[in-house]
PDB file of N, H, CA, C and O in Angstrom:
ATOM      1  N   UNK A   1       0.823  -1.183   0.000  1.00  0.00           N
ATOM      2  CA  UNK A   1       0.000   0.000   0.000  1.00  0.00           C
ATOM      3  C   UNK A   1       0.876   1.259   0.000  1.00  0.00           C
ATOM      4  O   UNK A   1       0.628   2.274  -0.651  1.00  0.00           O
ATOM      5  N   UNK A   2       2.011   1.059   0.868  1.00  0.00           N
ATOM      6  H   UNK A   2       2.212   0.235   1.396  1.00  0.00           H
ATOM      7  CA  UNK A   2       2.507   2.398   0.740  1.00  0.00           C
ATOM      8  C   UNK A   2       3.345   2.434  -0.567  1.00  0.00           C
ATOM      9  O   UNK A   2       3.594   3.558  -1.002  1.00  0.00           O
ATOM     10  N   UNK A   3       3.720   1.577  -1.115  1.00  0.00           N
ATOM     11  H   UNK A   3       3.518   0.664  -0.762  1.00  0.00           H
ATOM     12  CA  UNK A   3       4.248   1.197  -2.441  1.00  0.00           C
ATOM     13  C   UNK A   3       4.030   2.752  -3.563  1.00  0.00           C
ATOM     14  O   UNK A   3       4.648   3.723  -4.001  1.00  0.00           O
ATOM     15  N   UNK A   4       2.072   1.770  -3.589  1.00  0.00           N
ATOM     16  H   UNK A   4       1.570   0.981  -3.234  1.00  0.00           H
ATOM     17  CA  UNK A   4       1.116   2.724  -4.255  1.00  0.00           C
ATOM     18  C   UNK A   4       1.225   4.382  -3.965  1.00  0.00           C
ATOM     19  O   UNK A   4       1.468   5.233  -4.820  1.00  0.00           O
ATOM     20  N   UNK A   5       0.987   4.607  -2.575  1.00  0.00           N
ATOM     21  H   UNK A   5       0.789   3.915  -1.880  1.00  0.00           H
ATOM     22  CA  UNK A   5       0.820   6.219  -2.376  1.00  0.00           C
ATOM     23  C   UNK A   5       2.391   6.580  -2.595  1.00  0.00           C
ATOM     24  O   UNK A   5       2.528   7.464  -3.440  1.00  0.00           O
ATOM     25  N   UNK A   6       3.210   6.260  -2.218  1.00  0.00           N
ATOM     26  H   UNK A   6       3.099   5.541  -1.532  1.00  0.00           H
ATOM     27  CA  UNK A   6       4.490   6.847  -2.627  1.00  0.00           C
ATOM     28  C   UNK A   6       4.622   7.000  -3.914  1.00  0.00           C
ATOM     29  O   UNK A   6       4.957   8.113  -4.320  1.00  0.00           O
ATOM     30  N   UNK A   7       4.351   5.740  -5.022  1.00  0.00           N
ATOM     31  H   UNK A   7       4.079   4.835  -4.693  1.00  0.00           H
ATOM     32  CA  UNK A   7       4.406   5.814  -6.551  1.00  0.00           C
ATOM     33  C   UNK A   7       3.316   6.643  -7.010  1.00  0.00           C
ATOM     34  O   UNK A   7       3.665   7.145  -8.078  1.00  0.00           O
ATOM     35  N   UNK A   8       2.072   7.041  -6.663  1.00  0.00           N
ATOM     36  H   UNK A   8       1.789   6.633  -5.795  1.00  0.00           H
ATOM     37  CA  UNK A   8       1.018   8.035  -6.731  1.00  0.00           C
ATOM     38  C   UNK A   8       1.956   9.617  -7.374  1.00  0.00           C
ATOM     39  O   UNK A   8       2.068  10.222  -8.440  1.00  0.00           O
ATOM     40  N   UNK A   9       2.514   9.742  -5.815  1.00  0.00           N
ATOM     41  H   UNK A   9       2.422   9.250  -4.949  1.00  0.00           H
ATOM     42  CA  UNK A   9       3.171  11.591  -6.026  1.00  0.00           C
ATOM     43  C   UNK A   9       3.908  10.864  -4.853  1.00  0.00           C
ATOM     44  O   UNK A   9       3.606  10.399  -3.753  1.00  0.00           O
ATOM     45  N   UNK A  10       5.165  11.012  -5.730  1.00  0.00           N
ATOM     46  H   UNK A  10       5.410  11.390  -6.623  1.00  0.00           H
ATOM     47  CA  UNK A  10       6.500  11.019  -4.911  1.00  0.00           C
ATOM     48  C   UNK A  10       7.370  12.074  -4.549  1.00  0.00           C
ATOM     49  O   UNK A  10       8.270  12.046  -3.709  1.00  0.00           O
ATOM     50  N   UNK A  11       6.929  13.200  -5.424  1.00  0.00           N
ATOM     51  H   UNK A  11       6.199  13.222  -6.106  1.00  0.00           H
ATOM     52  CA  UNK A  11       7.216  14.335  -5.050  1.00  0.00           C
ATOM     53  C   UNK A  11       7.307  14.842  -3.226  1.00  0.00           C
ATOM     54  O   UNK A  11       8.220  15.256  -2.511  1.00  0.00           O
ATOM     55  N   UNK A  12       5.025  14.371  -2.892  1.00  0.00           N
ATOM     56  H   UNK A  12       4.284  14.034  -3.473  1.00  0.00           H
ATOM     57  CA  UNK A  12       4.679  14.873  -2.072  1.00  0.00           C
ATOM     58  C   UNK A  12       5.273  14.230  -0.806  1.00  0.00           C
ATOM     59  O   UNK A  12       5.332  14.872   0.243  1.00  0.00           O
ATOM     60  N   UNK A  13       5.839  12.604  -0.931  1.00  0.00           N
ATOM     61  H   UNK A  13       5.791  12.083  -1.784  1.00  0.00           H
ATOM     62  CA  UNK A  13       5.874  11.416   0.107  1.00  0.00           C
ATOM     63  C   UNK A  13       6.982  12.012   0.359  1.00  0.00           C
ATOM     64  O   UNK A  13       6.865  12.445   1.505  1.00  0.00           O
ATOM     65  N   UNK A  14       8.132  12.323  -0.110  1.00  0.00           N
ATOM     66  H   UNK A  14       8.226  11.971  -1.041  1.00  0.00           H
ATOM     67  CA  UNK A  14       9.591  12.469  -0.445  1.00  0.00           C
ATOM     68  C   UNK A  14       9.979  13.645   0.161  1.00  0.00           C
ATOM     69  O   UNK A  14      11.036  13.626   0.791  1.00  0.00           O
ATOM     70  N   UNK A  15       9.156  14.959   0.082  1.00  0.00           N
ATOM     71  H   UNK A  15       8.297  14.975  -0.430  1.00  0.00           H
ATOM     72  CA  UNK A  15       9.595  16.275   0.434  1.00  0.00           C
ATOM     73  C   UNK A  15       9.786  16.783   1.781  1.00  0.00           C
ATOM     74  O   UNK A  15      10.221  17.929   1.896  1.00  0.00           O
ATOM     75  N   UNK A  16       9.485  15.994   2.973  1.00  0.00           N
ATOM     76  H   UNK A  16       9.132  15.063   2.879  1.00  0.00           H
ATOM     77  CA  UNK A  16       9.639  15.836   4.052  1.00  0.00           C
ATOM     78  C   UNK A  16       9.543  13.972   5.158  1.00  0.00           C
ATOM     79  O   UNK A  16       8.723  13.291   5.775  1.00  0.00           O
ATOM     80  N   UNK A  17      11.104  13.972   4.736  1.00  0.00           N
ATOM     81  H   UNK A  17      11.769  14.525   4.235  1.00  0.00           H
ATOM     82  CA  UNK A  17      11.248  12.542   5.200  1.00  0.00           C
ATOM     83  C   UNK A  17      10.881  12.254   6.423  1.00  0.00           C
ATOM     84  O   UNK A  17       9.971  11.456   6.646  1.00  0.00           O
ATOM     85  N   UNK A  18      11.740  13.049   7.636  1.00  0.00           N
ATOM     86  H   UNK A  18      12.480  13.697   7.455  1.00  0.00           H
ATOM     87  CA  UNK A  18      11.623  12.953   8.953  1.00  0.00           C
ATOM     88  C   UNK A  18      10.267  13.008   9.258  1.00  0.00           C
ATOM     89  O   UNK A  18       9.886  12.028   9.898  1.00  0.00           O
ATOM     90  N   UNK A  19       9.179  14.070   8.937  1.00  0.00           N
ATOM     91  H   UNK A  19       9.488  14.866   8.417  1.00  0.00           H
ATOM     92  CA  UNK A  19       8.042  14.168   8.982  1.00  0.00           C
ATOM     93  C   UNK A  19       7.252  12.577   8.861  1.00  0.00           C
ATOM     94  O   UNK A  19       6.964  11.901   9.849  1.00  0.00           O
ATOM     95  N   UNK A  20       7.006  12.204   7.541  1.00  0.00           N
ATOM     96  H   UNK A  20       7.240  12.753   6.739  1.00  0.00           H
ATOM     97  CA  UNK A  20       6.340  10.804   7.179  1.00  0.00           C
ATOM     98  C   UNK A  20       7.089   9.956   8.006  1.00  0.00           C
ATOM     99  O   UNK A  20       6.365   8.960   8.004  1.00  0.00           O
ATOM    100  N   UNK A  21       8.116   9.658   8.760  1.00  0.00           N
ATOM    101  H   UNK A  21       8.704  10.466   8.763  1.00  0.00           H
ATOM    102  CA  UNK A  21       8.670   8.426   9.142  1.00  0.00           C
ATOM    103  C   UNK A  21       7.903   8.911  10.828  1.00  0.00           C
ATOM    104  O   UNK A  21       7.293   8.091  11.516  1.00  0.00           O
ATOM    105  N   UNK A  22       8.047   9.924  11.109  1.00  0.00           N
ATOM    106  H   UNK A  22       8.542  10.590  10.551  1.00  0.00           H
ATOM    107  CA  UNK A  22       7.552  10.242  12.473  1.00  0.00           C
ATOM    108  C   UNK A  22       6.046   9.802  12.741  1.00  0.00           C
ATOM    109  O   UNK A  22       5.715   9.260  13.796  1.00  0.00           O
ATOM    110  N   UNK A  23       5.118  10.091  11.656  1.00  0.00           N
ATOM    111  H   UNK A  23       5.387  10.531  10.799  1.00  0.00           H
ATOM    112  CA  UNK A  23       3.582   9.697  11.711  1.00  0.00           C
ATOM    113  C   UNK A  23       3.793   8.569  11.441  1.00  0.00           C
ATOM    114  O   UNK A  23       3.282   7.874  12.319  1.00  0.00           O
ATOM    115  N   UNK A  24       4.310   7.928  10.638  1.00  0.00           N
ATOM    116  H   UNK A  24       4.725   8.493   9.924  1.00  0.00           H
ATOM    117  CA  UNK A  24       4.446   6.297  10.432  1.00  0.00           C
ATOM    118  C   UNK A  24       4.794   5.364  11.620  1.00  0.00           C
ATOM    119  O   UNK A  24       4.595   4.155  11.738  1.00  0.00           O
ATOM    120  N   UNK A  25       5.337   6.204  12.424  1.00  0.00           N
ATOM    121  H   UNK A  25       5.498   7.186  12.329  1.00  0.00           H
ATOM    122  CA  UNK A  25       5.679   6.115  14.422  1.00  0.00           C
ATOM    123  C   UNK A  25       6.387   4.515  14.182  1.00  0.00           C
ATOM    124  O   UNK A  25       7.592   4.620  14.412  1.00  0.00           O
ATOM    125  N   UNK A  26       6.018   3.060  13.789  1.00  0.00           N
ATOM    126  H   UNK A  26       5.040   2.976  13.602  1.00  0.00           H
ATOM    127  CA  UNK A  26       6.384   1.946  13.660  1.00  0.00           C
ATOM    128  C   UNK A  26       7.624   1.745  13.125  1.00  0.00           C
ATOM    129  O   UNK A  26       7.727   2.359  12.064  1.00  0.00           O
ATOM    130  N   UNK A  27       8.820   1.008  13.486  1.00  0.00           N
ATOM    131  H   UNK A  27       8.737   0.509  14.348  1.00  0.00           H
ATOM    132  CA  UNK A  27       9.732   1.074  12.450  1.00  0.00           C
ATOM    133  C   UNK A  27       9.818   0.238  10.956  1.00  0.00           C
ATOM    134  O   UNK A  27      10.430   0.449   9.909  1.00  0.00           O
ATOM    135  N   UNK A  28       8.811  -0.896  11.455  1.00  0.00           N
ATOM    136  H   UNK A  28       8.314  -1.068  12.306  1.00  0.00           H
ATOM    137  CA  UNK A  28       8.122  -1.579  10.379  1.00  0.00           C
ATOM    138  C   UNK A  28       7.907  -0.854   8.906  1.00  0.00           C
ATOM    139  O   UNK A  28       8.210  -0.994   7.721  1.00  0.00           O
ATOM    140  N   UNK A  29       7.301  -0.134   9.644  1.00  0.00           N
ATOM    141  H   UNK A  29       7.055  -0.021  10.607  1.00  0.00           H
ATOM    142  CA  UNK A  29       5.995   0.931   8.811  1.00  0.00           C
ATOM    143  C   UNK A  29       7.289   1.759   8.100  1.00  0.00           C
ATOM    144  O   UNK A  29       7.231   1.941   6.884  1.00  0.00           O
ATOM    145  N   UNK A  30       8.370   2.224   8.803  1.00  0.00           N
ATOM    146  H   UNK A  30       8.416   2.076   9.791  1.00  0.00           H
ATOM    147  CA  UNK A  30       9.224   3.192   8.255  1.00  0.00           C
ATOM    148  C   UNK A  30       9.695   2.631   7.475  1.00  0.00           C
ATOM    149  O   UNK A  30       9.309   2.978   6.358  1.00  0.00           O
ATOM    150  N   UNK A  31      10.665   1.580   7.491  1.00  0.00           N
ATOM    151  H   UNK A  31      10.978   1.298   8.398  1.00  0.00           H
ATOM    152  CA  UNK A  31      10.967   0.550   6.622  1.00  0.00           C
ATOM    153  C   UNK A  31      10.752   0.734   5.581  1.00  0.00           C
ATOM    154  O   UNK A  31      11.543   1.364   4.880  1.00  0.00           O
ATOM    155  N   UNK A  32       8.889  -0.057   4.827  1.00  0.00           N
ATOM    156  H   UNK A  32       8.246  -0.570   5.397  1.00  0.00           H
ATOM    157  CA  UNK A  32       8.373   0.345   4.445  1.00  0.00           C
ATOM    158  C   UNK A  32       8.220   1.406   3.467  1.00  0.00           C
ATOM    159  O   UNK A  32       8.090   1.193   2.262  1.00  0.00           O
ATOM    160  N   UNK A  33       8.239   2.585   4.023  1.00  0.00           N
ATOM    161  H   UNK A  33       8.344   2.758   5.002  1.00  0.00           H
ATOM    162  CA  UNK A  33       8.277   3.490   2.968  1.00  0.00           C
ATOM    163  C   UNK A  33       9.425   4.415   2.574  1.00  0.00           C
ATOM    164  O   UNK A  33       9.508   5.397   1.835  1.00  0.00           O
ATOM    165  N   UNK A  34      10.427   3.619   3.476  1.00  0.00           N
ATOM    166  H   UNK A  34      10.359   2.821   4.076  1.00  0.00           H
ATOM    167  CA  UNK A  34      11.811   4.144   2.816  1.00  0.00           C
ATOM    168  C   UNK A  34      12.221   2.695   1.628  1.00  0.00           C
ATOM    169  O   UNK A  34      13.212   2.603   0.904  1.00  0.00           O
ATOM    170  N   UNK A  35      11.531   2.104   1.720  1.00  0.00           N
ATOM    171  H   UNK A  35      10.725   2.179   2.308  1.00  0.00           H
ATOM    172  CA  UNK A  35      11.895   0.750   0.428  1.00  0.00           C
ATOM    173  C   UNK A  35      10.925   1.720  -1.085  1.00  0.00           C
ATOM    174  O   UNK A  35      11.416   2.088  -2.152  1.00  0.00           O
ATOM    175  N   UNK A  36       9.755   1.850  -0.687  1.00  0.00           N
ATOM    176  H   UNK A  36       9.357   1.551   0.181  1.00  0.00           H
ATOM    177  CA  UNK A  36       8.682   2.757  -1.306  1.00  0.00           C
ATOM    178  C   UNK A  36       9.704   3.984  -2.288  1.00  0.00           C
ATOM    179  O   UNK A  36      10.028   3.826  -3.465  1.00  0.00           O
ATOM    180  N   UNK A  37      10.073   5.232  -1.373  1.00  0.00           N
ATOM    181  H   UNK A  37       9.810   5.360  -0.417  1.00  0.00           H
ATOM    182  CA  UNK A  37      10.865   5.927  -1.565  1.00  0.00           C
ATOM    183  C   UNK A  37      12.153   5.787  -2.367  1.00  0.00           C
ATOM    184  O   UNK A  37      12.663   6.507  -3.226  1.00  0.00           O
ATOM    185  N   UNK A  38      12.549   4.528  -1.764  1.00  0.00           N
ATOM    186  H   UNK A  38      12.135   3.943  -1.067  1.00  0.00           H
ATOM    187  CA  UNK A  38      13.924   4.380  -2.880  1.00  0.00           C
ATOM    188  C   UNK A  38      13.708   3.697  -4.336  1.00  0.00           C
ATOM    189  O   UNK A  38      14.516   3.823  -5.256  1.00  0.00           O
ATOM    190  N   UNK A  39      12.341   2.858  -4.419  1.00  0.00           N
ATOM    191  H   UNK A  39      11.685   2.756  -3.672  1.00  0.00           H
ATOM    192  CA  UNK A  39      11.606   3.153  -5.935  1.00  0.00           C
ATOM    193  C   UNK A  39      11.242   4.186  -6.059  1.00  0.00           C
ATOM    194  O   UNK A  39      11.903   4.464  -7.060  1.00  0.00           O
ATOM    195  N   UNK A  40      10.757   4.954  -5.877  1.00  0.00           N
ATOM    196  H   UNK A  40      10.220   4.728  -5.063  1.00  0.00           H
ATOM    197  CA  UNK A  40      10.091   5.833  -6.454  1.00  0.00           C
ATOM    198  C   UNK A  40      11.432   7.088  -7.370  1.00  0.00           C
ATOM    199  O   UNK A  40      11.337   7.725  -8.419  1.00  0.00           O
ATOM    200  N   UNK A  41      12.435   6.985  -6.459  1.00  0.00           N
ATOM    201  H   UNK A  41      12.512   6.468  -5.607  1.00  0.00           H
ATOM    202  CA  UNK A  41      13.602   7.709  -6.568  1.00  0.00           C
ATOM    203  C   UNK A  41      13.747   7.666  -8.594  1.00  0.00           C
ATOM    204  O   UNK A  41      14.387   8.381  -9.364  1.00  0.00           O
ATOM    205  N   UNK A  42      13.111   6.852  -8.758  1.00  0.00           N
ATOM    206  H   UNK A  42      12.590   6.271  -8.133  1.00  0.00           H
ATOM    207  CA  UNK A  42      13.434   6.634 -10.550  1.00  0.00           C
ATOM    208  C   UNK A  42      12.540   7.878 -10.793  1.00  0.00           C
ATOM    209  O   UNK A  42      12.603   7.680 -12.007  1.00  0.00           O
ATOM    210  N   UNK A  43      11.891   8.804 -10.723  1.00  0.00           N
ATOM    211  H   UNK A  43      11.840   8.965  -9.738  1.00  0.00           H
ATOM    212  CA  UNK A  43      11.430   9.759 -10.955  1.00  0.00           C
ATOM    213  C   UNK A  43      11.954  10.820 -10.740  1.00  0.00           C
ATOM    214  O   UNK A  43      12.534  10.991  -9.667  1.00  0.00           O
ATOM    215  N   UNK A  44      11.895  11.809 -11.683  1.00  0.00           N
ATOM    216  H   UNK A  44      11.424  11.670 -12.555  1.00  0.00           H
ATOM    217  CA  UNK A  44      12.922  13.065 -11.462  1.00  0.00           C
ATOM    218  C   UNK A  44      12.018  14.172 -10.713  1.00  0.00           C
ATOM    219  O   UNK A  44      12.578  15.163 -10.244  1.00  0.00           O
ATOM    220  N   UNK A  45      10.987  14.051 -10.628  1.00  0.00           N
ATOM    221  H   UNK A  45      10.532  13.246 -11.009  1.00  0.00           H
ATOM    222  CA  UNK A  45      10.215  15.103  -9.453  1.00  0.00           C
ATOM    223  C   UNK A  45      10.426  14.081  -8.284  1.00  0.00           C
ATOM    224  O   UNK A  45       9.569  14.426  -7.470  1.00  0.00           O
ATOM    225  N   UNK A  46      11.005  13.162  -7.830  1.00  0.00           N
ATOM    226  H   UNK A  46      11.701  12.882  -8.491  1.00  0.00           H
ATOM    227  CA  UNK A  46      11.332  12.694  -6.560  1.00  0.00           C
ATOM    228  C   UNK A  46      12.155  13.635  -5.529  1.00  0.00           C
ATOM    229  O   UNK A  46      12.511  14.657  -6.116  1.00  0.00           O
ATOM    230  N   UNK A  47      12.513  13.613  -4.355  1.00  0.00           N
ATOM    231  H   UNK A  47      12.224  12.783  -3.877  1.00  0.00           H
ATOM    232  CA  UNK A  47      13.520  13.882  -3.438  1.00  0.00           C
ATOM    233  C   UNK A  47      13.233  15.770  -3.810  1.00  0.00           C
ATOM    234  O   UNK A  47      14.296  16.377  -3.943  1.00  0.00           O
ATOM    235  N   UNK A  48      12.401  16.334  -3.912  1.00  0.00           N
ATOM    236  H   UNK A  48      11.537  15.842  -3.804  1.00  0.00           H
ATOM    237  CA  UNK A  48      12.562  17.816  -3.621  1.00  0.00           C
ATOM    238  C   UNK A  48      13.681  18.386  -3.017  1.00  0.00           C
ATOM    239  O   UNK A  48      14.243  19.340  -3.553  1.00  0.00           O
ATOM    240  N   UNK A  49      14.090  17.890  -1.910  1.00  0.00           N
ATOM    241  H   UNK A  49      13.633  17.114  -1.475  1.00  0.00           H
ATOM    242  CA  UNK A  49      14.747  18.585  -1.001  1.00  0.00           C
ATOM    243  C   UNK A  49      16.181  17.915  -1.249  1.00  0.00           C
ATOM    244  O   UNK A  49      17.071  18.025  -0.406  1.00  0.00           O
ATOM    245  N   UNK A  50      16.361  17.208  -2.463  1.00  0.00           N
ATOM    246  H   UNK A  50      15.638  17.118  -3.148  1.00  0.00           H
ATOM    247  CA  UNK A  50      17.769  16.269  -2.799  1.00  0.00           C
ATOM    248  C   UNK A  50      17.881  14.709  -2.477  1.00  0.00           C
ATOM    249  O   UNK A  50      16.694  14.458  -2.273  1.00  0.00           O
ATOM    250  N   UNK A  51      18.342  13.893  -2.360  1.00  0.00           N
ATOM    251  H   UNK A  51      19.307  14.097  -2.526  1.00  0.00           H
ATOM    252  CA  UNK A  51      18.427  12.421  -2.187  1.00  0.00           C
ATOM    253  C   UNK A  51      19.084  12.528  -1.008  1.00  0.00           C
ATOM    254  O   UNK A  51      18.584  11.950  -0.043  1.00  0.00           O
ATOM    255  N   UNK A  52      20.557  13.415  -0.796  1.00  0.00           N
ATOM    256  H   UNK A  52      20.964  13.885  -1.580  1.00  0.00           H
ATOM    257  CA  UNK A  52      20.998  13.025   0.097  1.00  0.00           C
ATOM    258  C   UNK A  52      20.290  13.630   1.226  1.00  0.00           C
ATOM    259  O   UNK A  52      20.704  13.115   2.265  1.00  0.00           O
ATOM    260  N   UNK A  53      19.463  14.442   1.430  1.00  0.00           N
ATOM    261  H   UNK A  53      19.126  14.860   0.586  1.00  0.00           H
ATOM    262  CA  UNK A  53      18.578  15.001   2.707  1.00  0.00           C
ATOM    263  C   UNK A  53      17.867  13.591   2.866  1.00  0.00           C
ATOM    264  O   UNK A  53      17.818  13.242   4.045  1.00  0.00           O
ATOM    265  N   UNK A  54      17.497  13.004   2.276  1.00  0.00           N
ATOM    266  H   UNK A  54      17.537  13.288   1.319  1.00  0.00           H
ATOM    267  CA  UNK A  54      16.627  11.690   2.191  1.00  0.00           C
ATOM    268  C   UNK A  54      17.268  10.513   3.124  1.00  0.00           C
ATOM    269  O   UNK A  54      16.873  10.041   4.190  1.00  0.00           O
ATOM    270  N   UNK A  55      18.497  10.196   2.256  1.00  0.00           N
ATOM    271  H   UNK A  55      18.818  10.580   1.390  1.00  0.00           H
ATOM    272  CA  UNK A  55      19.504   9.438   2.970  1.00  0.00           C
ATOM    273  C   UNK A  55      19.499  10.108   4.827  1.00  0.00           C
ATOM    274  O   UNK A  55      19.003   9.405   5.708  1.00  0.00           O
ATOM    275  N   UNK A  56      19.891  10.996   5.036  1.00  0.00           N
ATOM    276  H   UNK A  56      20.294  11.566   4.320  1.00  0.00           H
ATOM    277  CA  UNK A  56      20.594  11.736   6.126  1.00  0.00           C
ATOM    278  C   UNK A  56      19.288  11.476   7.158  1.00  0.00           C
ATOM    279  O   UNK A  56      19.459  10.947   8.256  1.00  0.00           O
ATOM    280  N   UNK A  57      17.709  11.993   6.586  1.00  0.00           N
ATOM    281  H   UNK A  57      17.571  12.423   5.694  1.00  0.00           H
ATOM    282  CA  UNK A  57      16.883  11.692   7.465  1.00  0.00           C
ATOM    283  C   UNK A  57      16.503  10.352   8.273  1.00  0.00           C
ATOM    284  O   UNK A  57      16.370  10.237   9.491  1.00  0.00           O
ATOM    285  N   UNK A  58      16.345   9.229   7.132  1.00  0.00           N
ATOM    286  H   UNK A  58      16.454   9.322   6.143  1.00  0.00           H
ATOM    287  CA  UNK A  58      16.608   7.542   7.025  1.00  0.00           C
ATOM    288  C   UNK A  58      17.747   7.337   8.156  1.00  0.00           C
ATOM    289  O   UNK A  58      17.633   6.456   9.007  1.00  0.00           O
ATOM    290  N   UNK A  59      18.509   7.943   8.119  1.00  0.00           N
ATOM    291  H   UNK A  59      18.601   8.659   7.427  1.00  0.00           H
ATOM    292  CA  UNK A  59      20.004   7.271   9.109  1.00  0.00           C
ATOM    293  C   UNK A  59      19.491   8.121  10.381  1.00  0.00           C
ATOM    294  O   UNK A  59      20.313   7.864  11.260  1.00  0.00           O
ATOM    295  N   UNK A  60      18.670   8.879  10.826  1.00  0.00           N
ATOM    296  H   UNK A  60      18.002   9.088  10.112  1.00  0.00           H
ATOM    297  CA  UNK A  60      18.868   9.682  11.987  1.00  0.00           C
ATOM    298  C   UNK A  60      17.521   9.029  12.283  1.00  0.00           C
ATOM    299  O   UNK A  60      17.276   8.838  13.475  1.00  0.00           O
ATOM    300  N   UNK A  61      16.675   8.684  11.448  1.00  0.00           N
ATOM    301  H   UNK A  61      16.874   8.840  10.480  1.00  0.00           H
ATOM    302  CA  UNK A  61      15.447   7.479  12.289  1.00  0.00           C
ATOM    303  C   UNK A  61      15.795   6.506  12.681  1.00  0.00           C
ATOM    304  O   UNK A  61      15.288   6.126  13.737  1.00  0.00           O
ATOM    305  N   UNK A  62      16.956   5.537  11.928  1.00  0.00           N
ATOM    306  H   UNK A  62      17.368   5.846  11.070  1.00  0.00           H
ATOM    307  CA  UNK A  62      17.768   4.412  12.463  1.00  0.00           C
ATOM    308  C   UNK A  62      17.551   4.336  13.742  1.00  0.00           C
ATOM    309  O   UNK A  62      18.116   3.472  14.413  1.00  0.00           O
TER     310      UNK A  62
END
């Protein structure tokens, strides 16, 4: 499911990482849509804020 909404607008999933992993509260769940996210990354309106802000957020939810 989160597959889908991330591949939907990845723009929107993508533009605030820390944010979505925080409501996602589970680390399961975070997981999840950082697997989501790193497909979606094949899109060039992906990562607004850059890839590596992406990366950097992912490692500080760790």
């Amino acid at each position: 499911m989160l597959q889908r909404l991330v591949a939907a607008d990845p723009a929107a999933w993508t533009a605030d990482v820390p944010a979505v992993l925080a409501a996602l509260v589970l680390p399961g769940l975070g997981a999840f849509y950082l697997a989501a996210a790193t497909a979606a990354a094949r899109h060039p309106e992906a990562f607004p804020a850059g890839a590596a802000f992406v990366v950097l957020a992912a490692r500080a939810a760790l």
